[in-house]
N, C-alpha and C positions, 0 to 999 in steps of 0.2 A: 406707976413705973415709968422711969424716961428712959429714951432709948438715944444712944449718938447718933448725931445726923453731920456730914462735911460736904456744905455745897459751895460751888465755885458763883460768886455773887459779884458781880460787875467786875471781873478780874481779880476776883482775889479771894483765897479760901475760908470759909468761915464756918465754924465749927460750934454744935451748940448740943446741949441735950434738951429732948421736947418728951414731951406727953405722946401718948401715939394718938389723941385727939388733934393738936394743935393743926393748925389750917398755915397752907406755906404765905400766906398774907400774914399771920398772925406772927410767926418766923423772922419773916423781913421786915412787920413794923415794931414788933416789942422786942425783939431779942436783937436784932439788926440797928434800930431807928432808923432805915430808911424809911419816910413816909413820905414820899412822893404814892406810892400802891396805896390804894384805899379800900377799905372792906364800905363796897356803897348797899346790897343789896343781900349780899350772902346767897344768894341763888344763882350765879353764873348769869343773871340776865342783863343787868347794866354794865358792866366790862372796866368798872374803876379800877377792878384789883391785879388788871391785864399785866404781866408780864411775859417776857420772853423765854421761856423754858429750853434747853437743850435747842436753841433755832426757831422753836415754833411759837407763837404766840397762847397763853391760853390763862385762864381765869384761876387767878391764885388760890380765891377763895371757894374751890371747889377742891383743891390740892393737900393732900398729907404732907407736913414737912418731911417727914418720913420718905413718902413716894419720890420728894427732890431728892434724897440721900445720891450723894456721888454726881450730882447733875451740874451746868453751867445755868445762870438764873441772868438776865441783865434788865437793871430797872430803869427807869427814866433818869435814874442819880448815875448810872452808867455811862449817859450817854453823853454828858458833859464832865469828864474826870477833870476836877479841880475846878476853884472858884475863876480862875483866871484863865481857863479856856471856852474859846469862843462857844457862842449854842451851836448846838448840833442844826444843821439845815432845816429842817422839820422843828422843831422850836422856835429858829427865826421865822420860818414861813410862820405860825400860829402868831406872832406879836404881831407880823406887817402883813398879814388879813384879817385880824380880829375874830379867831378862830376860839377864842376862848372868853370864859365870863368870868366865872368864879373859878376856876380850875380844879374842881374835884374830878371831872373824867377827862382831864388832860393828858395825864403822864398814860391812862390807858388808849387813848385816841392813837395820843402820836406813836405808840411802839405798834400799834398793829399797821397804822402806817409806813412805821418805818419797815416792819417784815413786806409789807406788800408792794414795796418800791426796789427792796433788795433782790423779790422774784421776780417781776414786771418793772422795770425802771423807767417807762415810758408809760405807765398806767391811764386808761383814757378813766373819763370821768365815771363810766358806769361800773369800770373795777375798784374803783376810790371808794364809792357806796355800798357794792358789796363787802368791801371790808368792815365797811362802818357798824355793819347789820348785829354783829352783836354789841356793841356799844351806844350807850341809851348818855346822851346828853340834855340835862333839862335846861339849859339856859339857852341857847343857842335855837335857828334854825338849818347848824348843819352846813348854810352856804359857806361860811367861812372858811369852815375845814375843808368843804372838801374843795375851795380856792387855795388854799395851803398847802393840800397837797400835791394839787394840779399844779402850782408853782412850783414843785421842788421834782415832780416828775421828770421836767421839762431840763434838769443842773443835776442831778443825781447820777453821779459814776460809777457803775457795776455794783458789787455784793457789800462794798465798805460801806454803801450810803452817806459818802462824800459828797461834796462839790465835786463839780465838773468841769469840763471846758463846753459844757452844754449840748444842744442837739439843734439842727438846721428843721 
């Protein structure tokens, strides 16, 4: 049996019928092709499949598409709308620290960053790493990110997660 589901997915509605199995990763990559989310683990322990739910960040692939019914979703494809807009600040920071390897647990890095810069926008390093704690990167030792983030703490504008005119 499928059931309807309409979630609001980077700005814009989308509408699908699922299995009442399907997992909201499985949602956004096969019925969506968004695949920036990755199903890395299927256990909520490596945080590939991190998206932003209703504001909050959390692990798609522990989610019913079903349970998104009626919700706001925004993925890493979100945060740069169109080919011809610039990266989101937190993108740039990961190219010009070398925050990333391979980029399988990128798109979920950078959005719990970016929830944790929209609540703390001065983040000192050890709130950086507590965000990091559910996401498991195998490439990396971590310093890049969390120099990526510490750069964008520092130019980050209130709840948009803008550029800023900076901090003294």
């Amino acid at each position: 049996m499928k059931y309807p589901v309409a979630i609001t997915v980077n700005g814009r509605e989308r509408r699908g019928e699922v299995e009442a199995r399907t997992l909201l990763v499985q949602f956004i990559r096969e019925e969506l092709r968004l695949t920036a989310t990755r199903v890395g683990c299927e256990t909520s322990t490596c945080g590939a499949c991190t998206v932003i739910l209703d504001g909050s960040p959390v692990k798609s692939c522990t989610r019913l598409a079903v349970q998104a019914d009626g919700s706001t979703v925004l993925t890493l494809e979100g945060l740069t709308p169109g080919t011809d807009a610039p990266l989101h600040p937190l993108q740039a920071a990961f190219c010009e620290h070398h925050a990333l390897q391979c980029g399988f647990c990128s798109a979920g890095m950078v959005l719990v960053l970016k929830d944790l810069l929209e609540r703390s926008p001065a983040a000192a390093e050890r709130e950086v790493r507590a965000a990091l704690d559910g996401n498991i990167c195998r490439c990396t030792g971590y310093q890049g990110i969390v120099k990526a983030a510490l750069s964008v703490s520092t130019v980050t504008s209130g709840p948009a997660g803008g550029p800023g005119e900076g901090r003294a």
